[in-house]
N, CA, C and O atoms as a Maestro MAE file, in Angstrom:
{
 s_m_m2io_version
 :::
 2.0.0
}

f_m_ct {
 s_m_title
 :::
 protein
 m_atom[140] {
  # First column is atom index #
  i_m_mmod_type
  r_m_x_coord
  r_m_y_coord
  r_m_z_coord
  i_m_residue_number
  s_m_chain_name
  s_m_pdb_residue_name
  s_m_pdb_atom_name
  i_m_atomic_number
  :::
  1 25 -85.813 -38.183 69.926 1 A "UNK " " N  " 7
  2 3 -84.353 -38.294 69.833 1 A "UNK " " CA " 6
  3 2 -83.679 -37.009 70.357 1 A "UNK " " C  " 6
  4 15 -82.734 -36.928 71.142 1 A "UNK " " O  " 8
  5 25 -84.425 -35.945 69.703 2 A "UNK " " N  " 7
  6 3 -83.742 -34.952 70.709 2 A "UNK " " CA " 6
  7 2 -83.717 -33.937 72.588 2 A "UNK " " C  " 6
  8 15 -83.092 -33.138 73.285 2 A "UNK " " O  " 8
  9 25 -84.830 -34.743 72.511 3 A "UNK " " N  " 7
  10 3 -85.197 -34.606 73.930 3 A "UNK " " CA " 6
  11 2 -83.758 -35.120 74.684 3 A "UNK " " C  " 6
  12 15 -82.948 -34.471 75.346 3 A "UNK " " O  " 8
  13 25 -83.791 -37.031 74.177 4 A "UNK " " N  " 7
  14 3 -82.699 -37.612 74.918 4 A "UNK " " CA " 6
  15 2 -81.703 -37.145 74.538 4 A "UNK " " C  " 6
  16 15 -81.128 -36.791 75.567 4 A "UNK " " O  " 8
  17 25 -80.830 -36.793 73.337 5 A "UNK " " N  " 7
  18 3 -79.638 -35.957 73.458 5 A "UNK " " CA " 6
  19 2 -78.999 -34.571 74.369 5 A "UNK " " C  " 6
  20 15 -78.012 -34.101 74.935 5 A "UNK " " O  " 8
  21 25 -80.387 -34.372 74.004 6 A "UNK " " N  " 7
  22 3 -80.119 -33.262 75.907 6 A "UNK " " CA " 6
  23 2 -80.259 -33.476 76.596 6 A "UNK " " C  " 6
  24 15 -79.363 -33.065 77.333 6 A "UNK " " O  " 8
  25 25 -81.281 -34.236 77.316 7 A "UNK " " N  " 7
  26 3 -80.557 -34.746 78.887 7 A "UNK " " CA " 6
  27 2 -79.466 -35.527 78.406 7 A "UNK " " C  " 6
  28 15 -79.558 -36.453 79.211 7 A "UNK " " O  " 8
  29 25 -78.494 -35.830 77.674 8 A "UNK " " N  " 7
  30 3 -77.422 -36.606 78.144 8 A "UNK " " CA " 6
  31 2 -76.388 -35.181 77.923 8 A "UNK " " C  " 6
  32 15 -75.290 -35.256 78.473 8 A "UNK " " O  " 8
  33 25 -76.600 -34.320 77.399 9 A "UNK " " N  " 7
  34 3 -75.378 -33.361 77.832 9 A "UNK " " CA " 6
  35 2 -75.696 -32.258 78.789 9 A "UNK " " C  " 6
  36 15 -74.724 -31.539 79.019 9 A "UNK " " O  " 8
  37 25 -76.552 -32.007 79.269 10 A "UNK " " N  " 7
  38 3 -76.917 -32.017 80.695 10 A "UNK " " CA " 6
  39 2 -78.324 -31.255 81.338 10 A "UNK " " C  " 6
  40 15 -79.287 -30.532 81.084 10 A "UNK " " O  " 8
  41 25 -77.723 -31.917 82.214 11 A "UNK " " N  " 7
  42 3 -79.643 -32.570 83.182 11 A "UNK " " CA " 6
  43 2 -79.654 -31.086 83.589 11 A "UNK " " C  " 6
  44 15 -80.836 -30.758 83.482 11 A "UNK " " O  " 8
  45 25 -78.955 -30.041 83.995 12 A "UNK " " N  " 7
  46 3 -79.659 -29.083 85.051 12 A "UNK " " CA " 6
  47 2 -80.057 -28.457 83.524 12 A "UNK " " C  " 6
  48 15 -81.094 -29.076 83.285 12 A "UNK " " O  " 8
  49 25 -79.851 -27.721 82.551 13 A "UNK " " N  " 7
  50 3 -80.499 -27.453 81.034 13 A "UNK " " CA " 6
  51 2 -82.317 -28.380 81.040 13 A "UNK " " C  " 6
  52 15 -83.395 -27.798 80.923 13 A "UNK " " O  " 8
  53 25 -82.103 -29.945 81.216 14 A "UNK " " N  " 7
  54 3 -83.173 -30.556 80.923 14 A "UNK " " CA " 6
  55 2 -84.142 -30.106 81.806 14 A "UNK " " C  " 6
  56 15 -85.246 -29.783 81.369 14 A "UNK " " O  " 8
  57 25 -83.877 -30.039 83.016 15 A "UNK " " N  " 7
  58 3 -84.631 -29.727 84.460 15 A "UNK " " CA " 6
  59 2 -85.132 -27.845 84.038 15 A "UNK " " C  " 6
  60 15 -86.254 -27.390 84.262 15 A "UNK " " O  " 8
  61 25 -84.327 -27.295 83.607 16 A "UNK " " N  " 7
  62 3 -84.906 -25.605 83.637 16 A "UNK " " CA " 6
  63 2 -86.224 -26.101 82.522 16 A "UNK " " C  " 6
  64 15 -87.390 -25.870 82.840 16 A "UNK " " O  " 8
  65 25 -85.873 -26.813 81.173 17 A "UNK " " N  " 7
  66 3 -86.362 -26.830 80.300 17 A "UNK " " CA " 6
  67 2 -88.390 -27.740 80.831 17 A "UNK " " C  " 6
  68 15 -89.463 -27.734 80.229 17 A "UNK " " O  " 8
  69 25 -87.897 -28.418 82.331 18 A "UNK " " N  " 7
  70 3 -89.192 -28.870 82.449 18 A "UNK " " CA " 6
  71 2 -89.539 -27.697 83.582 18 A "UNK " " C  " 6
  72 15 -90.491 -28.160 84.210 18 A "UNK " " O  " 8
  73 25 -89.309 -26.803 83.958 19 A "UNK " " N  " 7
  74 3 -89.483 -25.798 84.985 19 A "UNK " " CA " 6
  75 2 -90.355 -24.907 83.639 19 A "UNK " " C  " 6
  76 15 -91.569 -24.756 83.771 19 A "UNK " " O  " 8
  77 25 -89.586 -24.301 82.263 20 A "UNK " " N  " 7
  78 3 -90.350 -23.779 81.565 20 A "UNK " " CA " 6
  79 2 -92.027 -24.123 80.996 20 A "UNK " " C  " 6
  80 15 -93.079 -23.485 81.037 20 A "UNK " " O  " 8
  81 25 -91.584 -25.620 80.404 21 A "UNK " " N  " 7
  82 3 -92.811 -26.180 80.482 21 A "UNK " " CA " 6
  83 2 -93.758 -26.296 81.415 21 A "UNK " " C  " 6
  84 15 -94.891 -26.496 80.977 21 A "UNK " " O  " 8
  85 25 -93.615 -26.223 82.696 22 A "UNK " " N  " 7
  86 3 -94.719 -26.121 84.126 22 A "UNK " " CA " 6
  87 2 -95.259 -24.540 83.759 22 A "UNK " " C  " 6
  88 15 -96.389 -24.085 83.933 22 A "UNK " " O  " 8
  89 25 -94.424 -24.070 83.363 23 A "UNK " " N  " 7
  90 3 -95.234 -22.547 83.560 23 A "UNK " " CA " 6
  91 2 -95.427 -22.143 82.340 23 A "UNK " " C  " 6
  92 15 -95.638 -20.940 82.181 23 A "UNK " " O  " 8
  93 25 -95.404 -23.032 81.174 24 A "UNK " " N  " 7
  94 3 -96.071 -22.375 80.222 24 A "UNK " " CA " 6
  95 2 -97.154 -23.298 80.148 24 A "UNK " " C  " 6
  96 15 -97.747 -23.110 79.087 24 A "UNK " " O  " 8
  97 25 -97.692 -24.258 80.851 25 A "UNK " " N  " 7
  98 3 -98.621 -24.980 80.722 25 A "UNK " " CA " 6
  99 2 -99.685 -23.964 81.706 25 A "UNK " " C  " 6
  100 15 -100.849 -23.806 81.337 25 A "UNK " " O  " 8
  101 25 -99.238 -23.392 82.808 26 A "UNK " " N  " 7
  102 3 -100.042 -22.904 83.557 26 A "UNK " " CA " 6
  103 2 -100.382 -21.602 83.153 26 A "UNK " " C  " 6
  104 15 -101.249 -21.176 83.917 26 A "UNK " " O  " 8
  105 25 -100.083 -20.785 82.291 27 A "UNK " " N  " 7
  106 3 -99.598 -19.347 81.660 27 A "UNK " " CA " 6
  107 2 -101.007 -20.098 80.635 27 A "UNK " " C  " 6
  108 15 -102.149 -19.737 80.919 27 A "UNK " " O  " 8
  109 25 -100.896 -20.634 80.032 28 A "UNK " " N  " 7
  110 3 -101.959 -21.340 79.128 28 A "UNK " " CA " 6
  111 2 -103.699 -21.351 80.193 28 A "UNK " " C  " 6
  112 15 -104.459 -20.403 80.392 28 A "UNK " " O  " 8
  113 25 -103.820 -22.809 80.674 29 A "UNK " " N  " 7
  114 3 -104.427 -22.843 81.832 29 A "UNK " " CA " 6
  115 2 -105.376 -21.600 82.060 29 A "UNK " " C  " 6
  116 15 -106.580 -21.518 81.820 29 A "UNK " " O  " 8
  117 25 -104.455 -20.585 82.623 30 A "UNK " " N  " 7
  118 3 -104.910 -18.985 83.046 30 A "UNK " " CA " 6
  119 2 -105.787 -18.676 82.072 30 A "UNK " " C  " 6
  120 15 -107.013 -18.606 82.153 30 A "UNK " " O  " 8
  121 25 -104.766 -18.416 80.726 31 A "UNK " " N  " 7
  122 3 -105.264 -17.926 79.489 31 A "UNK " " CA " 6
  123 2 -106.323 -18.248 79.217 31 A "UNK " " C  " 6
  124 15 -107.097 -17.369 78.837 31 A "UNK " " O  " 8
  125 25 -106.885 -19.938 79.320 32 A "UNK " " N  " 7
  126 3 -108.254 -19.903 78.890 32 A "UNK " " CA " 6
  127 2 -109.019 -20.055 79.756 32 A "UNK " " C  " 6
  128 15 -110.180 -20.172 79.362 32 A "UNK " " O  " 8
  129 25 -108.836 -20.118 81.044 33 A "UNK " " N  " 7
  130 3 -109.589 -19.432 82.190 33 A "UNK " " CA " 6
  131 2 -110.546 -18.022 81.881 33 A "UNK " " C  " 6
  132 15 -111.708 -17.767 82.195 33 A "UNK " " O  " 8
  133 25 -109.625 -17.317 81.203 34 A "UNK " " N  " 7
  134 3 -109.909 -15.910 81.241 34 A "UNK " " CA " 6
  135 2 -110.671 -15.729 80.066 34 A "UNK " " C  " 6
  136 15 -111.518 -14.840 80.148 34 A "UNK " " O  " 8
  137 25 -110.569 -16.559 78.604 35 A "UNK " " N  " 7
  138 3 -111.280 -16.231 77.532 35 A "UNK " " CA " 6
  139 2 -112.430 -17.497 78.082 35 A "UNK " " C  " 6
  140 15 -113.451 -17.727 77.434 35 A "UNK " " O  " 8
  :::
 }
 m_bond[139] {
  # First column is bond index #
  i_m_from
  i_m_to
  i_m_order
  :::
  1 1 2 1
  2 2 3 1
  3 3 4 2
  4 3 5 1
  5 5 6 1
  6 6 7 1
  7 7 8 2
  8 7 9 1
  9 9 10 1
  10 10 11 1
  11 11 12 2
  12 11 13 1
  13 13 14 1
  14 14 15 1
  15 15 16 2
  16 15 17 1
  17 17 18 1
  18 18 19 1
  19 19 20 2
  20 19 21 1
  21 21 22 1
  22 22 23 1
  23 23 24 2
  24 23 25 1
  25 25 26 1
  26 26 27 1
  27 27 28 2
  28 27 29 1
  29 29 30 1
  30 30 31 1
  31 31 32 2
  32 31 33 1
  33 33 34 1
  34 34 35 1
  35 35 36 2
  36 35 37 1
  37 37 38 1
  38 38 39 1
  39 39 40 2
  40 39 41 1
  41 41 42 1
  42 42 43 1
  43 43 44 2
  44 43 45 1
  45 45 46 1
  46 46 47 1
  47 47 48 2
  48 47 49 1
  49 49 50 1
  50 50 51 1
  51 51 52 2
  52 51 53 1
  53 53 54 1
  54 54 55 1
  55 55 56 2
  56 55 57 1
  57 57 58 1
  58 58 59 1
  59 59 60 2
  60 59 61 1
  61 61 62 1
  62 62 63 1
  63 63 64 2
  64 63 65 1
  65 65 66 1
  66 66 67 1
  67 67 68 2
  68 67 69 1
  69 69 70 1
  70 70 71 1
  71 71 72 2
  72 71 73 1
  73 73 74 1
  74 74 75 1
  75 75 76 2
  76 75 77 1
  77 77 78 1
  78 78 79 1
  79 79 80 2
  80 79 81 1
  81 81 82 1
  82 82 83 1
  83 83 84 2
  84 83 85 1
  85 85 86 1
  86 86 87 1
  87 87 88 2
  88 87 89 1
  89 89 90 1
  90 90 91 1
  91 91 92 2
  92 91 93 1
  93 93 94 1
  94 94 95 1
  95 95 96 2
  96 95 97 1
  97 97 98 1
  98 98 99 1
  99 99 100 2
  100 99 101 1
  101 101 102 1
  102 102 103 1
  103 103 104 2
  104 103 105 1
  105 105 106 1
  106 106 107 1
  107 107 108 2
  108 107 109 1
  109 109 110 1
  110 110 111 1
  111 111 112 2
  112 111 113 1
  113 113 114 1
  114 114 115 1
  115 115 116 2
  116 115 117 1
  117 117 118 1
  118 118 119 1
  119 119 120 2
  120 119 121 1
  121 121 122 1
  122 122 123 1
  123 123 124 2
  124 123 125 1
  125 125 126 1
  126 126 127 1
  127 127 128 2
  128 127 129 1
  129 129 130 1
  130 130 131 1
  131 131 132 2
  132 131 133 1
  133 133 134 1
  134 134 135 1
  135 135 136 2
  136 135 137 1
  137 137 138 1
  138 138 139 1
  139 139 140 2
  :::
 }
}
């Protein structure tokens, strides 16, 4: 429910918010690359 309440008050917020998630998925990824 709150996912969709923010994209409806706005998309360029929703869009950074999936730009963060890409790079904290890959920031992760790395992380256990390395351990």
């Amino acid at each position: 429910m709150y996912l969709l309440n923010q994209r409806k008050k706005s998309k360029q917020k929703n869009k950074n918010v999936m730009i963060d998630t890409m790079i904290f998925c890959y920031i992760n990824e790395n992380l256990a690359t390395i351990n």
